[in-house]
N, C-alpha and C positions, 0 to 999 in steps of 0.2 A: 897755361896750366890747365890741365883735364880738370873736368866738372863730375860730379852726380846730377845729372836730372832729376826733378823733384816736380811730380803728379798734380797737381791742384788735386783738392777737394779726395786724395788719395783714402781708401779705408772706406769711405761711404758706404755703405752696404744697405741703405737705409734707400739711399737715390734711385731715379729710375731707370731702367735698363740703354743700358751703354747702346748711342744710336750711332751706326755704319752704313756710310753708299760704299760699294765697292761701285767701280766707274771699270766697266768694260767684262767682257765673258769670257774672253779666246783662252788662251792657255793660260797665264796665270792669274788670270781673273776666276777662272772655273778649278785651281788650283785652291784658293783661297776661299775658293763659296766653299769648296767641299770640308775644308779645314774648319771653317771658323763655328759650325755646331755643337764641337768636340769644346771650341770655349765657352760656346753659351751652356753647357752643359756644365759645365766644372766650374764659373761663376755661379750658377746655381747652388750647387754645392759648397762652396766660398762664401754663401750667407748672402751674395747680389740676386735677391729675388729673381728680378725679371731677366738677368740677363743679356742679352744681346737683342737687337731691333735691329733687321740688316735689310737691305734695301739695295737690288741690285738693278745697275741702267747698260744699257746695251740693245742700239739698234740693230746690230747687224743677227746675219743666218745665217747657218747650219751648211756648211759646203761639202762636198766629200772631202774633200784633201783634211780638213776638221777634224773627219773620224780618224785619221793617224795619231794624232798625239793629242785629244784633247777630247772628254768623256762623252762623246756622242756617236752616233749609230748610224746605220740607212734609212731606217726610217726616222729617224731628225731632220733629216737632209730638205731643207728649205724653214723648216719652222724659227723661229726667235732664239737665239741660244739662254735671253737670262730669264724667260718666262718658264723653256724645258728642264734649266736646272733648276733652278725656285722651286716649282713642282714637284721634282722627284725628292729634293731637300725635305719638302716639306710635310711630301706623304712617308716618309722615312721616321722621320725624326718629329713627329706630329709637330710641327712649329707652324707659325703663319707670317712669313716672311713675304716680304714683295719684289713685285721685278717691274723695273717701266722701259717698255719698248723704243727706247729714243738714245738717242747718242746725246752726252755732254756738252750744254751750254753755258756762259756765262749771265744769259740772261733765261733762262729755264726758270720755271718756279723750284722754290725748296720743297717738296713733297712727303719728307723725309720725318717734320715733327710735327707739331698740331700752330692751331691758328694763334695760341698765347706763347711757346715755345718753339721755336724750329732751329737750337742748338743741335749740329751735330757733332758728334765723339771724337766721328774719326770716319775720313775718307781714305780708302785705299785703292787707287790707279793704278791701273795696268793695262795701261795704252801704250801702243809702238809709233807714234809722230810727234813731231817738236811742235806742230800744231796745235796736238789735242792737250800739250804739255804745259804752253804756252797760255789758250783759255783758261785752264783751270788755276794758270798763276796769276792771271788777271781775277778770275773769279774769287778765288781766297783771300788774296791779299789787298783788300778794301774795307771799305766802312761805311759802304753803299753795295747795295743789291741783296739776292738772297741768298750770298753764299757768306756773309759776311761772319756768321757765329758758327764756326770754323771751330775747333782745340786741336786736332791735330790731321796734317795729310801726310800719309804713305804713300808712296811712288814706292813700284816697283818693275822693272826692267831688265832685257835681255835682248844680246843679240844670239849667234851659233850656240858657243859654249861659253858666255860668261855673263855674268847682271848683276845687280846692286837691288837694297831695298833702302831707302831712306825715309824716317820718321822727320816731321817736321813741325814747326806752330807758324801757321801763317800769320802776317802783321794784319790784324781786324779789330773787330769788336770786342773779340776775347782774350785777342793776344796783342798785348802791349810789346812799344820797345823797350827793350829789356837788351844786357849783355846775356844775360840767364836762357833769354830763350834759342828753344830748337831752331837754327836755321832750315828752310827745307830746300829740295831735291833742286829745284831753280834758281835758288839763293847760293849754293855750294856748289851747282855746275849751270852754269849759266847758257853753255854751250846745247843744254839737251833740251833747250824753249827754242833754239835760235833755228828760226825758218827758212833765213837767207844760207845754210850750211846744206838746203834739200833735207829729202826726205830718204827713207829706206826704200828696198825694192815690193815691186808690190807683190798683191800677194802670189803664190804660187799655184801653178796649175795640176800637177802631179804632186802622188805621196812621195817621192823619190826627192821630186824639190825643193818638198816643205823641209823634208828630214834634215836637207845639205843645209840649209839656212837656220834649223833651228833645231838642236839633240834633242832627242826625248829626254825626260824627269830634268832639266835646268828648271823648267817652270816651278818644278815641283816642288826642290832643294829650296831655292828662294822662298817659295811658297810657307814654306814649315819652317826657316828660317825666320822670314817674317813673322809671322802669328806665335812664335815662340818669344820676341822681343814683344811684342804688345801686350801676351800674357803676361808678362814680366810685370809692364808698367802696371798693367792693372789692377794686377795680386800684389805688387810688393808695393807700387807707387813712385820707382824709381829706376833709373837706367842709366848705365855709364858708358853707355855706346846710342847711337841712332842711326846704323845701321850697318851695312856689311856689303862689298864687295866677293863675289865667286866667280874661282876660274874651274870648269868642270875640267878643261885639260889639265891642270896640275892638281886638279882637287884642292887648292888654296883656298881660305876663307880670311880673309882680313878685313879688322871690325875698323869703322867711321866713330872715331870717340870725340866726344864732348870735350873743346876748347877754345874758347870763346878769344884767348888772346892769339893764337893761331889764325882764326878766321877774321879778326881786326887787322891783322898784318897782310893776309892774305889781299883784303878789301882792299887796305892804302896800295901793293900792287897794282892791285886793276886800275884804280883811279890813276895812278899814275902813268899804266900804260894805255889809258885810251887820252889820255892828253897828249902824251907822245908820238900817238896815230896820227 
């Protein structure tokens, strides 16, 4: 039976600004830095003072094949990509957001809140390896280390022409087991952690390259798709989907809804078929 998802702490307006690491720069990482002002701006407006508090990680640089489909130039070409977006965000849109120059660990410090709080809101990933997919499910889903006060991770994903965004509550500190709660992106496709399946091609040497391996605006669709569901939860405090499926070849969109007895049938499946392995 399909659920409504139900917000904790929904309507607060009172609370402090809603805290986000987006975890990665490239396409729809810088997809989603560019989107997510436009909600701290209209929570503003929605009576949430502060806001949004976003905090973007991304070690890698600035390549030429980059400037094809993803908001960088000739002269980026070598520098940081979530330090140069940060920047231009932030003399834009006068905000004081952050960028830290490292790639995603599971044992990284949390940087993200102060030394009595370091709950965060909401991470939203947009990495392309089962590796980096795989940390981050070890990282959230514990009750040890510093990623442990967790409420919600979005994964979002793409190969050519099609991707998914799934909202999720990691099992932590904050999120109990519950039927009620959000499975996430690793819980519901378990295939897209798994290391032993390889990885993707890497990356491309020509614009011609990038293009054939990945359409321009997929990042993008998802991209506004995504931060359109989060608006949701935030303003309304409730969601009857966690997230959505796009094929840009057929232009299909089909949403991932909340059904908790689904996903218990689903589970007794699997158990049953790795016992039969």
């Amino acid at each position: 039976m399909k659920i409504t998802h139900q917000m904790p702490d929904a309507g607060a307006s009172h609370r402090r600004g809603f805290r986000v690491l987006v975890i990665g720069a490239g396409g729809n990482g810088s997809a989603v830095l560019f989107g997510l002002p436009y909600l701290h701006h209209a929570l503003t407006a929605w009576g949430f003072a502060d806001g949004l508090h976003v905090t973007v990680m991304d070690a890698d640089t600035v390549s030429p094949t980059n400037c094809v489909r993803q908001p960088f130039g000739a002269a980026d070409i070598g520098q940081n990509k979530a330090t140069i977006l940060i920047n231009r965000i932030n003399l834009f849109h006068q905000l004081s957001w952050r960028s830290e120059e490292a790639f995603f660990g599971k044992d990284r410090p949390n940087n993200t809140g102060s030394s009595y709080d370091n709950t965060i809101d909401f991470v939203i990933s947009c990495v392309d390896t089962r590796a980096a997919r795989r940390e981050m499910h070890e990282a959230f889903n514990t009750t040890t280390g510093p990623w442990r006060n967790l409420r919600y991770w979005l994964d979002i994903g793409n190969n050519a022409s099609n991707g998914q965004f799934v909202l999720g509550q990691p099992l932590n500190c904050v999120n109990r087991r519950s039927k009620e709660r959000l499975r996430t992106v690793t819980e519901l496709f378990p295939s897209i952690m798994d290391t032993s399946l390889g990885e993707g091609l890497l990356p491309s040497c020509s614009a011609a390259e990038a293009l054939e391996r990945q359409e321009p605006f997929v990042n993008n669709v998802l991209a506004t798709s995504a931060l359109s569901m989060m608006t949701r939860l935030v303003r309304y405090g409730n969601l009857d989907h966690q997230g959505a499926f796009y094929n840009a070849q057929t232009g299909r969109s089909a949403p991932i809804s909340i059904d908790p007895e689904l996903l218990a049938k689903q589970a007794r499946r699997r158990r049953e078929l790795a016992k039969g392995a």
